[in-house]
C-alpha positions in Angstrom: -11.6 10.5 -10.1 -9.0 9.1 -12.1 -5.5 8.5 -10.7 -2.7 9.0 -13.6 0.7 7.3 -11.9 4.1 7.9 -13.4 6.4 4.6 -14.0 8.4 4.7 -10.6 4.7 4.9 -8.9 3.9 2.3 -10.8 6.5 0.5 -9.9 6.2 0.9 -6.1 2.5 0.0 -6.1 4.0 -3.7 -8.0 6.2 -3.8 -4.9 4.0 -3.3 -2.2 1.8 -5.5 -3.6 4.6 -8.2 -3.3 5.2 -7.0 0.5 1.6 -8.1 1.0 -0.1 -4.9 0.4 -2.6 -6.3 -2.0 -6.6 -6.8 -2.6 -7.9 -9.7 -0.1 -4.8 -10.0 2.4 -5.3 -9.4 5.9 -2.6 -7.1 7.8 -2.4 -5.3 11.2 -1.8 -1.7 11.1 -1.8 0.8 13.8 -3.0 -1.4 16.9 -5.7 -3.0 14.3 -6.4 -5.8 11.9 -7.5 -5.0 8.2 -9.1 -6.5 5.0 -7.8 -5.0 2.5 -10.0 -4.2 -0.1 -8.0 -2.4 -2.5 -4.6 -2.2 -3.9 -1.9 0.5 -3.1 -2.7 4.0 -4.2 0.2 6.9 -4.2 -1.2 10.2 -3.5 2.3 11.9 -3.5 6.0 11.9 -2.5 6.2 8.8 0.0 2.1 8.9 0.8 0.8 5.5 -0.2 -3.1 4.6 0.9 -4.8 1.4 0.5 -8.3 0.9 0.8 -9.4 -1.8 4.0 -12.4 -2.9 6.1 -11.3 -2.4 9.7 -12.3 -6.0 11.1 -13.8 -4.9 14.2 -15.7 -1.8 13.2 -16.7 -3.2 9.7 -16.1 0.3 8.3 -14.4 0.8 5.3 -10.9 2.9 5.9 -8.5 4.3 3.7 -5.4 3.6 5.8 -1.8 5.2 5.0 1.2 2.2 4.7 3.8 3.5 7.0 6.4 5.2 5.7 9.4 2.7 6.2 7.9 0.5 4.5 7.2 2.6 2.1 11.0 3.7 1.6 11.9 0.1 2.0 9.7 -1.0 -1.3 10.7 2.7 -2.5 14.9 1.8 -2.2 14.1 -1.7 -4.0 12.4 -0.3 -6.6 15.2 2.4 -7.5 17.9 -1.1 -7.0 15.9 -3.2 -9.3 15.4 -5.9 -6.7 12.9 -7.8 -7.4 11.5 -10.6 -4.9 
């Protein structure tokens, strides 16, 4: 499947990736710690997924980045700010 993003999409994955939402970072989400394995992928109006290997289970996850953070990167991007 190929995933054809507009420029603002764009734009928010380049942010999130800044926030730490990249390929090879670790984060905790949800009550667990990840691997993240991909980078951010925007499936629709504020729904952003990034591939991860749940540390304990070892299982590969496609985990959702929670929505203020997504409007937080969202509000950046639409200001121009740029870290």
């Amino acid at each position: 499947m190929v995933l054809i993003m507009t420029a603002t999409q764009v734009r928010l994955c380049e942010r999130l990736k800044r926030l730490g939402f990249s390929r090879a970072n670790q984060i905790k989400l949800y009550g667990a710690q990840f691997e993240l394995v991909g980078d951010p992928l925007v499936m629709g109006d504020n729904v952003v997924f990034v591939d991860a290997i749940e540390q304990k289970s070892r299982q590969l996850r496609r985990v959702r980045i929670p929505l203020n953070i997504v409007r937080m990167a969202t509000d950046q991007t639409a200001d121009g700010y740029a870290a």
